[in-house]
PDB file of N, CA, C and O in Angstrom:
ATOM      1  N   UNK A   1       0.836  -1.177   0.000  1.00  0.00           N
ATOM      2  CA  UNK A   1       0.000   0.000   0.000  1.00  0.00           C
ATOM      3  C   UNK A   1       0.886   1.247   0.000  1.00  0.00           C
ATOM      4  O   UNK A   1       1.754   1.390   0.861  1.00  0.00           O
ATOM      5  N   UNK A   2       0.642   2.270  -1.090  1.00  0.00           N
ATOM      6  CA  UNK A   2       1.897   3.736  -0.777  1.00  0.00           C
ATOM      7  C   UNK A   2       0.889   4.294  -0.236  1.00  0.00           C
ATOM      8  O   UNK A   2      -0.315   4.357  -0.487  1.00  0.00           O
ATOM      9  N   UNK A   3       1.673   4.746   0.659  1.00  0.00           N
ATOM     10  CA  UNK A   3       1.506   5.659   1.456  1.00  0.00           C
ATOM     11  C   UNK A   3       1.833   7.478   1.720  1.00  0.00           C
ATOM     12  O   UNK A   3       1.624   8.271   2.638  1.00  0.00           O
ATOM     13  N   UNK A   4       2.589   7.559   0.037  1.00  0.00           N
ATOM     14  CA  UNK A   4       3.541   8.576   0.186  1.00  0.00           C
ATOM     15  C   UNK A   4       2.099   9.529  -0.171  1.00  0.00           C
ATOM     16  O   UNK A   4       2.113  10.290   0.797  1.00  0.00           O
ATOM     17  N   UNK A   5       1.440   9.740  -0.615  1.00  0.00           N
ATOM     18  CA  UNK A   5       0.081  11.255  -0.483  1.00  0.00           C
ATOM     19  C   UNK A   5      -1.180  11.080   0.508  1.00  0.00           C
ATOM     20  O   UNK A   5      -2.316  11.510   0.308  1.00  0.00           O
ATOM     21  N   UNK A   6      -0.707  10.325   1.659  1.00  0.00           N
ATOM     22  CA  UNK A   6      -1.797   9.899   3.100  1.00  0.00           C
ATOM     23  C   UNK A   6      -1.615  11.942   2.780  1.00  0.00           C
ATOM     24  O   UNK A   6      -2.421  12.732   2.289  1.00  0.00           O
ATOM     25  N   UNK A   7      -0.236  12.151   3.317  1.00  0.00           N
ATOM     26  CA  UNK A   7      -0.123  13.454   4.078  1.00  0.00           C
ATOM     27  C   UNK A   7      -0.745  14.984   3.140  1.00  0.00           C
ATOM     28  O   UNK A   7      -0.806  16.115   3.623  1.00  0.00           O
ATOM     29  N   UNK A   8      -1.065  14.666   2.011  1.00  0.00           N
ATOM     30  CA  UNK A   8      -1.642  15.451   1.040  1.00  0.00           C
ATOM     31  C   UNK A   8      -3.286  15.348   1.179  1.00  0.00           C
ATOM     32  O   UNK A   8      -4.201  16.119   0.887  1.00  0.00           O
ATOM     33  N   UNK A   9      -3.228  14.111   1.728  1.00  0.00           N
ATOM     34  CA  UNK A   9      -5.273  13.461   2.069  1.00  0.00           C
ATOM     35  C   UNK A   9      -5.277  14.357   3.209  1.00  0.00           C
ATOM     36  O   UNK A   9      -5.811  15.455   3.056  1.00  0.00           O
ATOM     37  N   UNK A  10      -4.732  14.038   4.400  1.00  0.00           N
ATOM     38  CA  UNK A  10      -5.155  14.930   5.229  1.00  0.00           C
ATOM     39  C   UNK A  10      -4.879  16.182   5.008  1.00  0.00           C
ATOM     40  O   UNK A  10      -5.895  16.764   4.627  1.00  0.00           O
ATOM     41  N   UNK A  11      -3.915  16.904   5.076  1.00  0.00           N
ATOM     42  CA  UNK A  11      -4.253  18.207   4.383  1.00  0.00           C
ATOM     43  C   UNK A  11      -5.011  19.038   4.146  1.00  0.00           C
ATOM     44  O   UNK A  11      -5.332  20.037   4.789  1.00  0.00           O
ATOM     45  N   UNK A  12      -5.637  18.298   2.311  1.00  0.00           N
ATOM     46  CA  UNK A  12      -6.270  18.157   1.684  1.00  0.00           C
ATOM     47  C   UNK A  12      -8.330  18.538   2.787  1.00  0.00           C
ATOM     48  O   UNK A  12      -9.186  19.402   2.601  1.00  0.00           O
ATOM     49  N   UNK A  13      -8.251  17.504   3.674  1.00  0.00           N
ATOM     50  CA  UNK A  13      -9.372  17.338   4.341  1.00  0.00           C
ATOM     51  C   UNK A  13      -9.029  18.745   5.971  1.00  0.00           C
ATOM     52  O   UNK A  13      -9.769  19.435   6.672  1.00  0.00           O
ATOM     53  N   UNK A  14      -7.879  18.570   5.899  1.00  0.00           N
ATOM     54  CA  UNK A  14      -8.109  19.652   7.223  1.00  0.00           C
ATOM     55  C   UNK A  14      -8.208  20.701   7.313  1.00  0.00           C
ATOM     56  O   UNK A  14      -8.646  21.312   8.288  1.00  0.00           O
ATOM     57  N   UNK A  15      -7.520  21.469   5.537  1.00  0.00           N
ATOM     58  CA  UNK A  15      -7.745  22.684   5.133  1.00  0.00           C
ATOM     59  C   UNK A  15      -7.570  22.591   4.133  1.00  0.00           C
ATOM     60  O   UNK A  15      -6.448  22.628   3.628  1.00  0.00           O
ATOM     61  N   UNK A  16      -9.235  22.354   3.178  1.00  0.00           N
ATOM     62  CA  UNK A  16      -9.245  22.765   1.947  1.00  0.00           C
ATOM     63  C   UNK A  16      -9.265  23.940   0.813  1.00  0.00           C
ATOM     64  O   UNK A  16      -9.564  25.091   1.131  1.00  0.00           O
ATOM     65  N   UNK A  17      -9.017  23.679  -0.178  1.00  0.00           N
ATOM     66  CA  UNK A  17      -9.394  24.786  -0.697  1.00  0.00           C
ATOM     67  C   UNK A  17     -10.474  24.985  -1.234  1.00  0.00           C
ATOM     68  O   UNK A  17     -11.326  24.348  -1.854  1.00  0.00           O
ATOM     69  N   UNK A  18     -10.142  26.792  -0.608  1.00  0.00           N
ATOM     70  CA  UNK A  18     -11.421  27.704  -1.191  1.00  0.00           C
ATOM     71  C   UNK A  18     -11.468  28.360  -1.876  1.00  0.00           C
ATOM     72  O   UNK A  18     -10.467  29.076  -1.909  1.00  0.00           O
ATOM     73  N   UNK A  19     -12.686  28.716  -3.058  1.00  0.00           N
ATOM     74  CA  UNK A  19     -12.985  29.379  -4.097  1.00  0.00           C
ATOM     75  C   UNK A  19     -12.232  30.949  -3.807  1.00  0.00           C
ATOM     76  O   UNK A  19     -12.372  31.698  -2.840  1.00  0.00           O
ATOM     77  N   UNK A  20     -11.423  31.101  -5.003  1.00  0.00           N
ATOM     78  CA  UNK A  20     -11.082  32.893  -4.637  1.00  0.00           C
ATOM     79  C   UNK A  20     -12.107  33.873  -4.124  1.00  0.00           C
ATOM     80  O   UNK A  20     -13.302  33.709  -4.371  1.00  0.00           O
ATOM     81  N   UNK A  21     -11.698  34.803  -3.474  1.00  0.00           N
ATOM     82  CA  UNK A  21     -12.443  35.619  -2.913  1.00  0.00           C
ATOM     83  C   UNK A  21     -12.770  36.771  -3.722  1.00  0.00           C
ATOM     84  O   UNK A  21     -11.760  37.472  -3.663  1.00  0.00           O
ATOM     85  N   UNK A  22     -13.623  37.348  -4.442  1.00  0.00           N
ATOM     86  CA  UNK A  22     -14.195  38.805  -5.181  1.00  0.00           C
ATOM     87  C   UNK A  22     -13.341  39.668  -5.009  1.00  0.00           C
ATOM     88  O   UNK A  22     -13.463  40.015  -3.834  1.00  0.00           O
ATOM     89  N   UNK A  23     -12.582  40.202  -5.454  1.00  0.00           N
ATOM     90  CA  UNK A  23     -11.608  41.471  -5.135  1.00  0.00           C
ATOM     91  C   UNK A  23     -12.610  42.886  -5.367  1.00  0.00           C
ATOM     92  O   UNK A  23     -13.473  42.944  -6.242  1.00  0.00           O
ATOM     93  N   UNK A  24     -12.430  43.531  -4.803  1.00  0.00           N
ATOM     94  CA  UNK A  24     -13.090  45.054  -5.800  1.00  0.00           C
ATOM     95  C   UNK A  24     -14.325  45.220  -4.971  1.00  0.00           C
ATOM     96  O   UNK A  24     -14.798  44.633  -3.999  1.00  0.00           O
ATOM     97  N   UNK A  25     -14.721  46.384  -5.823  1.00  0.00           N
ATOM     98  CA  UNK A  25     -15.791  47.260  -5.432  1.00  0.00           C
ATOM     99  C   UNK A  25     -16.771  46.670  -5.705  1.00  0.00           C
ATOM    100  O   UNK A  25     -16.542  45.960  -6.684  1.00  0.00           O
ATOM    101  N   UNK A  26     -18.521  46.504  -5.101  1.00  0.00           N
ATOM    102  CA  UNK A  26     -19.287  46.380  -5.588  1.00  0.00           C
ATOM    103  C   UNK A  26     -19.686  46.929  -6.177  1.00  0.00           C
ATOM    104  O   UNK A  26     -19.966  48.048  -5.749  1.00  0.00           O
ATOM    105  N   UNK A  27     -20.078  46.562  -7.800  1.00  0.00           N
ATOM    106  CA  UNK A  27     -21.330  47.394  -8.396  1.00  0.00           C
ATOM    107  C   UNK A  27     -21.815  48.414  -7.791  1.00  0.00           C
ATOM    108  O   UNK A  27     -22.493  48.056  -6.827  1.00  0.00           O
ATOM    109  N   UNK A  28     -21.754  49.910  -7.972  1.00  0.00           N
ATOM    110  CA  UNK A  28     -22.436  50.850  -7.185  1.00  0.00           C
ATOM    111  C   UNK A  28     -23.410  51.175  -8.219  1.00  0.00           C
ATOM    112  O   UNK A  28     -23.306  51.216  -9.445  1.00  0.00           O
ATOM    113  N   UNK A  29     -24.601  51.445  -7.250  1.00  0.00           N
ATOM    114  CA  UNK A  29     -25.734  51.346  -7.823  1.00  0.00           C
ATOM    115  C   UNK A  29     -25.729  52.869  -8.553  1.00  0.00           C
ATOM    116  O   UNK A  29     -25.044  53.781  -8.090  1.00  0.00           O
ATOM    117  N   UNK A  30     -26.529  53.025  -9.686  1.00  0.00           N
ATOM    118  CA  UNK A  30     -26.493  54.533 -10.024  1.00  0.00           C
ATOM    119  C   UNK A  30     -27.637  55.534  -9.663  1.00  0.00           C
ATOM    120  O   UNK A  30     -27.810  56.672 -10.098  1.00  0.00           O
ATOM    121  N   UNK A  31     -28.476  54.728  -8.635  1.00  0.00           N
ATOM    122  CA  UNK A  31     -29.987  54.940  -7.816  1.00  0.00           C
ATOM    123  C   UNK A  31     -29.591  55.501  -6.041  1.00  0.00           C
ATOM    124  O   UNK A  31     -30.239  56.089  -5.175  1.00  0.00           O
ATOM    125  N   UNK A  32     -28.460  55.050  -6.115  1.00  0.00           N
ATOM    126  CA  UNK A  32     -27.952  54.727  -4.319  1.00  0.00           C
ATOM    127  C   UNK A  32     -28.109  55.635  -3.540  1.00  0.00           C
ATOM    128  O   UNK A  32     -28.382  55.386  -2.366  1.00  0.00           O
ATOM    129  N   UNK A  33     -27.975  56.943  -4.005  1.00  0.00           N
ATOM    130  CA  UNK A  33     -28.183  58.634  -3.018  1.00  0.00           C
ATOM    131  C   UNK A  33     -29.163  58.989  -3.493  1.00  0.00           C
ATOM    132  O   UNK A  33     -29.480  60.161  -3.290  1.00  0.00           O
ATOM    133  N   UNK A  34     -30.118  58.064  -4.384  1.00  0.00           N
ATOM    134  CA  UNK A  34     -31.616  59.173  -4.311  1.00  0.00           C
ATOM    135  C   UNK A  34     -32.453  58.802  -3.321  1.00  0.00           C
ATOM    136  O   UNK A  34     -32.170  58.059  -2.382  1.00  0.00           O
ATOM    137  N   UNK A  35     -33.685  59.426  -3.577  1.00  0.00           N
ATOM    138  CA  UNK A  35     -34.891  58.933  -1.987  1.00  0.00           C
ATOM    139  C   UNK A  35     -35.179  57.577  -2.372  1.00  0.00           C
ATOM    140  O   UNK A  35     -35.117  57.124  -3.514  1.00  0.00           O
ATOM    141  N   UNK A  36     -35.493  56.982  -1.338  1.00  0.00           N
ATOM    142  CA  UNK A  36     -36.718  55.756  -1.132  1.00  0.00           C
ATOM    143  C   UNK A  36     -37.539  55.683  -1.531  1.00  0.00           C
ATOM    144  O   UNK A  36     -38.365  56.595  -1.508  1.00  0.00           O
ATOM    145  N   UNK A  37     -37.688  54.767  -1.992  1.00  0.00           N
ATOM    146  CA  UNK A  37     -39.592  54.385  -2.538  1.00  0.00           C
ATOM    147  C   UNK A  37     -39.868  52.937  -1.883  1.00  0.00           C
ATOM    148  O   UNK A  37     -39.207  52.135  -2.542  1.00  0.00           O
ATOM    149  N   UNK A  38     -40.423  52.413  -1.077  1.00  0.00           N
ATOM    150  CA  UNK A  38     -40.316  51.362  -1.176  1.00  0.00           C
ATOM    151  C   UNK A  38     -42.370  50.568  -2.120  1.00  0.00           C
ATOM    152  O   UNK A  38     -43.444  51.165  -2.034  1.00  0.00           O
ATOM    153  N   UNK A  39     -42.178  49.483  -2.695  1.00  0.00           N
ATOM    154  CA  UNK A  39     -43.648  49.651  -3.345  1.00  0.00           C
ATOM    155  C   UNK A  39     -43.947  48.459  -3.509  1.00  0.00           C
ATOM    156  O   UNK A  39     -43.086  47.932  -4.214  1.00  0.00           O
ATOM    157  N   UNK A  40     -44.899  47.611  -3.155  1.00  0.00           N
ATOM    158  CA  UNK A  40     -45.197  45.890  -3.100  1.00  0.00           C
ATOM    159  C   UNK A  40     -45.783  45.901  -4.665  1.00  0.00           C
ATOM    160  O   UNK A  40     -46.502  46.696  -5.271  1.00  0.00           O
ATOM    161  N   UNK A  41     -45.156  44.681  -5.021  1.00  0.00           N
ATOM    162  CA  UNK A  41     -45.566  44.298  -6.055  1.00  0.00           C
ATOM    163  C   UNK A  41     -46.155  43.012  -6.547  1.00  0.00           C
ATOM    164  O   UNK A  41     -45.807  42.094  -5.805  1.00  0.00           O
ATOM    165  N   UNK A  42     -47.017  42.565  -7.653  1.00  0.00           N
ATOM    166  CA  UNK A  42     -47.532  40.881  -7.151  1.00  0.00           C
ATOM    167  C   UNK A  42     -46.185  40.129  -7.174  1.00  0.00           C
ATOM    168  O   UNK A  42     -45.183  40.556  -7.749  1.00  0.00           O
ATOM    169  N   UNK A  43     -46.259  38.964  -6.489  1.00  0.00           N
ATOM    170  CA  UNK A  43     -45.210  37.895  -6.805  1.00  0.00           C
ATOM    171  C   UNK A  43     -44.904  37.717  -8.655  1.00  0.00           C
ATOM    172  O   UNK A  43     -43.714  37.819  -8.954  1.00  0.00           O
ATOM    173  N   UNK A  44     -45.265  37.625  -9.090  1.00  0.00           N
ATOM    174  CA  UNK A  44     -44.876  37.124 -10.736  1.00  0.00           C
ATOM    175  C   UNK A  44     -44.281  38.228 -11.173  1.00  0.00           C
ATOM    176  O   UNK A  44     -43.312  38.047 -11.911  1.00  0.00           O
ATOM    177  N   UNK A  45     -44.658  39.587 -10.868  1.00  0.00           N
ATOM    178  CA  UNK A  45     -43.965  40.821 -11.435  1.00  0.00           C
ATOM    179  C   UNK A  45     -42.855  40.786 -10.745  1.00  0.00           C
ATOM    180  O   UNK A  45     -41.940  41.208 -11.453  1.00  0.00           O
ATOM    181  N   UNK A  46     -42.491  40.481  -9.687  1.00  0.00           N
ATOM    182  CA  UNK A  46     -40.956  40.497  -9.148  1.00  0.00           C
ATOM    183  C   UNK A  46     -40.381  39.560  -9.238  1.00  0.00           C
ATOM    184  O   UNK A  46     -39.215  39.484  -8.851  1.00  0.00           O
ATOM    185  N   UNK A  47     -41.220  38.274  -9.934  1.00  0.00           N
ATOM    186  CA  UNK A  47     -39.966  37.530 -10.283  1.00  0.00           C
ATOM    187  C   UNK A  47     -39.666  37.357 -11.935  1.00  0.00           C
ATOM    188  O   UNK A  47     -38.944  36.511 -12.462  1.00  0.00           O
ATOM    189  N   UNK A  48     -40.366  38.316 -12.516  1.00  0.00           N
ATOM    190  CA  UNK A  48     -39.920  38.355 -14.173  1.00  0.00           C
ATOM    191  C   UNK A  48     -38.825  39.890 -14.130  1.00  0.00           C
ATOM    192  O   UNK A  48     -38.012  40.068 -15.036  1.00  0.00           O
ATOM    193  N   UNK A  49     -38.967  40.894 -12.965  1.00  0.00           N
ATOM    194  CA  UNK A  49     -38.531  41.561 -12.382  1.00  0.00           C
ATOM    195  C   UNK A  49     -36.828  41.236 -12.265  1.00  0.00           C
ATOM    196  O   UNK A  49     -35.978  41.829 -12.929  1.00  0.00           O
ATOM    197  N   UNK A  50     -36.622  40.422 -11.511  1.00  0.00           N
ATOM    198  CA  UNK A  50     -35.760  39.567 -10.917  1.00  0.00           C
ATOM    199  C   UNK A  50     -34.956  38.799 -12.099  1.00  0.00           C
ATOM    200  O   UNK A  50     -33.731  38.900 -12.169  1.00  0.00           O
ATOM    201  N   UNK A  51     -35.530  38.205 -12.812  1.00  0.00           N
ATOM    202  CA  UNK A  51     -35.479  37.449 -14.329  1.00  0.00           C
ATOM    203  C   UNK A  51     -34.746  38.735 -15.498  1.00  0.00           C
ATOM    204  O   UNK A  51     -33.896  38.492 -16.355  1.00  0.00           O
ATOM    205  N   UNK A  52     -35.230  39.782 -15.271  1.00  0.00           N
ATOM    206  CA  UNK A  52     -34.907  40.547 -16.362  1.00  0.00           C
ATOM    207  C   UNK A  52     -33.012  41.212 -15.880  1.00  0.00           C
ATOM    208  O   UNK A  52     -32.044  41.398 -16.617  1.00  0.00           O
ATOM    209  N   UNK A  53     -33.189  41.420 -14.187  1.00  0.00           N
ATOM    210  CA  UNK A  53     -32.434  41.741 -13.669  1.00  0.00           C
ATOM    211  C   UNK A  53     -31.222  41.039 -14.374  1.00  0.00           C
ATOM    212  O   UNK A  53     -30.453  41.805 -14.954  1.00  0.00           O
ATOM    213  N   UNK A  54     -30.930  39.677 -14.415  1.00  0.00           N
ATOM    214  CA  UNK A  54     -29.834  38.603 -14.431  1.00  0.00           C
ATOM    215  C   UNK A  54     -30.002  39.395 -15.861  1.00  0.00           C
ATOM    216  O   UNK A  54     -29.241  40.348 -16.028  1.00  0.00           O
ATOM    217  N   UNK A  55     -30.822  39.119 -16.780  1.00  0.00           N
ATOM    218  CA  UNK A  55     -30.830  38.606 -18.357  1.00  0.00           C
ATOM    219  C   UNK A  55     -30.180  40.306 -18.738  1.00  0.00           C
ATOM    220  O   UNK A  55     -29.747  40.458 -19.881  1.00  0.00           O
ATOM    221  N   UNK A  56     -30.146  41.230 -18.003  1.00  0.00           N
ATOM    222  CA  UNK A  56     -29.495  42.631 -18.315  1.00  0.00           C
ATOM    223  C   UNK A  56     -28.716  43.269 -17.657  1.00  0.00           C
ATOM    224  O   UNK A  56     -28.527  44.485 -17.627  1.00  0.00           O
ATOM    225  N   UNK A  57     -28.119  42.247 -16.972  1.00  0.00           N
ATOM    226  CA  UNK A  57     -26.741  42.285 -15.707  1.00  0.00           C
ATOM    227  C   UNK A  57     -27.234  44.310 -15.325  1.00  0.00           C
ATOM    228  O   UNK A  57     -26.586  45.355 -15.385  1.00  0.00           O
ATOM    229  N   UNK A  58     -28.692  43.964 -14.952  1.00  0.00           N
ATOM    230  CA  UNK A  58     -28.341  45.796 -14.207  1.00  0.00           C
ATOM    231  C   UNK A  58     -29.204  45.135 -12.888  1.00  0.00           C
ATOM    232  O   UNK A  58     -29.887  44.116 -12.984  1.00  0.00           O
ATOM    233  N   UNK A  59     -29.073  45.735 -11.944  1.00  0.00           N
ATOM    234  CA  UNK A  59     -29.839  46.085 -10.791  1.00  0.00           C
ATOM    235  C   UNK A  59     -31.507  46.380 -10.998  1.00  0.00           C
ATOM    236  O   UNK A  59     -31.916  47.248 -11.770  1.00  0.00           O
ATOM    237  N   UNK A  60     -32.312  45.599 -10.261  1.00  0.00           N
ATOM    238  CA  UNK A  60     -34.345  45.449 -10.172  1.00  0.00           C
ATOM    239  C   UNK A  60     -34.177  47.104 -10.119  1.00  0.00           C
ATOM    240  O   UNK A  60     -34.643  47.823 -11.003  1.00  0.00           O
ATOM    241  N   UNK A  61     -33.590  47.515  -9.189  1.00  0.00           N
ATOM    242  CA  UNK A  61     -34.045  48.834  -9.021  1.00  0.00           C
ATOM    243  C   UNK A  61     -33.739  50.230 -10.220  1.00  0.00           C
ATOM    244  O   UNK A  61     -34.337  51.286 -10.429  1.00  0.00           O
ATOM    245  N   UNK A  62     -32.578  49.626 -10.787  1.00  0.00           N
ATOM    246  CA  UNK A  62     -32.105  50.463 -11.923  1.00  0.00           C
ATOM    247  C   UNK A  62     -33.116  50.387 -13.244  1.00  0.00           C
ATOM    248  O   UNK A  62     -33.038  51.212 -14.154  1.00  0.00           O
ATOM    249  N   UNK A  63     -34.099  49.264 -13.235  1.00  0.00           N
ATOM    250  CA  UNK A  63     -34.488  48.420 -13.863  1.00  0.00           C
ATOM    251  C   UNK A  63     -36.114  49.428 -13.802  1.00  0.00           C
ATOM    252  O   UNK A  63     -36.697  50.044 -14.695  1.00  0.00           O
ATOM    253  N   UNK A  64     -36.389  49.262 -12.583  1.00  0.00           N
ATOM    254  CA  UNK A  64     -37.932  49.786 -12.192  1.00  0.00           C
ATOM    255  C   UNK A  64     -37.615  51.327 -12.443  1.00  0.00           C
ATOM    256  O   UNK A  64     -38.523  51.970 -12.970  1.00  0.00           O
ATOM    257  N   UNK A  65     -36.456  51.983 -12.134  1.00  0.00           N
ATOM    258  CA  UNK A  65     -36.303  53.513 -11.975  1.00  0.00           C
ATOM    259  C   UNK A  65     -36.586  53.809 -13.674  1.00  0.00           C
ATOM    260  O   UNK A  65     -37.496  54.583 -13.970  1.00  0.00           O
ATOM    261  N   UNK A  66     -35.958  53.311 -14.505  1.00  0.00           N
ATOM    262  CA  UNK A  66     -35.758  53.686 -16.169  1.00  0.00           C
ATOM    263  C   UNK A  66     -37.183  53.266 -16.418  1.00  0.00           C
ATOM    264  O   UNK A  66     -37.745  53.876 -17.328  1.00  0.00           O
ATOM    265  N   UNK A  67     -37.830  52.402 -15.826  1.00  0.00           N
ATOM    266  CA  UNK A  67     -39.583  52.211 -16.549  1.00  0.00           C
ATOM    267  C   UNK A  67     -40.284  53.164 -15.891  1.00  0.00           C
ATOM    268  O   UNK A  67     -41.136  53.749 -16.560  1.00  0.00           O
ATOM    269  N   UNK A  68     -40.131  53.524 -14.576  1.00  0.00           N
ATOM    270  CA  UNK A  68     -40.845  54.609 -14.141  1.00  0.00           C
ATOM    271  C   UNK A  68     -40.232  56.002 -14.952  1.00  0.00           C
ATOM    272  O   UNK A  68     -41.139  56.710 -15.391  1.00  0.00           O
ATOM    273  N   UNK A  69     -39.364  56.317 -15.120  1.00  0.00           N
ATOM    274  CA  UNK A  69     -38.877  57.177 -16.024  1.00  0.00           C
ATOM    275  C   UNK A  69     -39.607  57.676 -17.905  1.00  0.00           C
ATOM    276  O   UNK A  69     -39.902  58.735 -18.458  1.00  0.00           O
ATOM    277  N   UNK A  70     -39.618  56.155 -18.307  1.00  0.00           N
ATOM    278  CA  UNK A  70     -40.009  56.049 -19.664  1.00  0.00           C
ATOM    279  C   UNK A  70     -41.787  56.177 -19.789  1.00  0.00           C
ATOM    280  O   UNK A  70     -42.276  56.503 -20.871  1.00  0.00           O
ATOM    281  N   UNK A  71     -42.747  55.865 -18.485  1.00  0.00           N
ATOM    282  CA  UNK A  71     -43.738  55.955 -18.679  1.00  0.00           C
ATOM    283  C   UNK A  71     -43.809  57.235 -18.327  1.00  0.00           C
ATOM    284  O   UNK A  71     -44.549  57.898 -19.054  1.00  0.00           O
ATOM    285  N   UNK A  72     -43.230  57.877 -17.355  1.00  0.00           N
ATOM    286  CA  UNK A  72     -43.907  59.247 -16.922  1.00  0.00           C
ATOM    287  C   UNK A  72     -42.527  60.400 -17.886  1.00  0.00           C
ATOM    288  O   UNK A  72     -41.920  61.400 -17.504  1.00  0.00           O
ATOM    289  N   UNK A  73     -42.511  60.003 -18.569  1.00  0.00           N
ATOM    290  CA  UNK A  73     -42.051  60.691 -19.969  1.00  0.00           C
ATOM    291  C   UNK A  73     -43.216  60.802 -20.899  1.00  0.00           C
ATOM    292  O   UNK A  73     -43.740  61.836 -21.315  1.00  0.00           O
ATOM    293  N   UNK A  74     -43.558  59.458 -21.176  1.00  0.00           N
ATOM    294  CA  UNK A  74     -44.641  59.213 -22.288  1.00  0.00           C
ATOM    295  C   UNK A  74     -45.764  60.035 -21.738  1.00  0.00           C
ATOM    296  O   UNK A  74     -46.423  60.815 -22.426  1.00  0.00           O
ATOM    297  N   UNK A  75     -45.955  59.806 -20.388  1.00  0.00           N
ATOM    298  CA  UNK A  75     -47.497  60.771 -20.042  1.00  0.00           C
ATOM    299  C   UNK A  75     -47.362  62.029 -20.240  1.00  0.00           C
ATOM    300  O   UNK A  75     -48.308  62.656 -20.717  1.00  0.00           O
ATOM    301  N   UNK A  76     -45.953  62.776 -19.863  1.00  0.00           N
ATOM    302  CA  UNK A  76     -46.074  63.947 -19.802  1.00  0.00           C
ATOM    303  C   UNK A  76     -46.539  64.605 -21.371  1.00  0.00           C
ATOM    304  O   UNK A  76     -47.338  65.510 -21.612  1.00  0.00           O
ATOM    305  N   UNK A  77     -45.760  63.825 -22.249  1.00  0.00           N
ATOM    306  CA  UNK A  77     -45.873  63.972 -23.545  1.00  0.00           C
ATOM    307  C   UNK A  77     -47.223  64.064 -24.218  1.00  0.00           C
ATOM    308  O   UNK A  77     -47.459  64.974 -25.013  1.00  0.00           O
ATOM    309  N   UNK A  78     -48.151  63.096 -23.900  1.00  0.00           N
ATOM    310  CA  UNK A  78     -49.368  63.123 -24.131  1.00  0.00           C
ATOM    311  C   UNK A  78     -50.514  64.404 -23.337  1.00  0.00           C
ATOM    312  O   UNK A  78     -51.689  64.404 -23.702  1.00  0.00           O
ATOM    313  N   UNK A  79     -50.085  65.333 -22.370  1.00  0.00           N
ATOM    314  CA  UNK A  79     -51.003  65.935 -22.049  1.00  0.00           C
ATOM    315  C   UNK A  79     -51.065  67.052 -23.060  1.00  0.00           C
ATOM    316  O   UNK A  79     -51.959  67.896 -22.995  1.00  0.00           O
TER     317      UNK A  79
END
């Protein structure tokens, strides 16, 4: 039986390795110093919400701010 990588098994098991750690800044939001809103929404809208988030690597909230933006553009336009 070799025995010569027992001492690499334990090791191995007593301190493994771990995934690198994120260096850097988080994403700063471009919403972060304005006011609060906070606003309930149904479940399915926050999770296509949520869905769109990933599929356009931006932030729900960066996300909701530019649609609230684009509709109350369009309204103003129409009066």
């Amino acid at each position: 039986m070799d025995r010569g990588d027992i001492g690499k098994d334990i090791d191995a098991t007593v301190n493994p390795v771990k995934p690198p750690v994120k260096m850097g800044r988080p994403k700063q939001n471009p919403h972060a110093e304005d006011k609060k809103l906070t606003i309930r929404v149904p479940a399915e809208l926050h999770k296509k919400l949520r869905y769109a988030s990933v599929d356009l690597d931006k932030p729900m909230v960066e996300i909701a701010v530019d649609a609230l933006i684009a509709y109350l553009t369009k309204r103003e336009r129409g009066k």
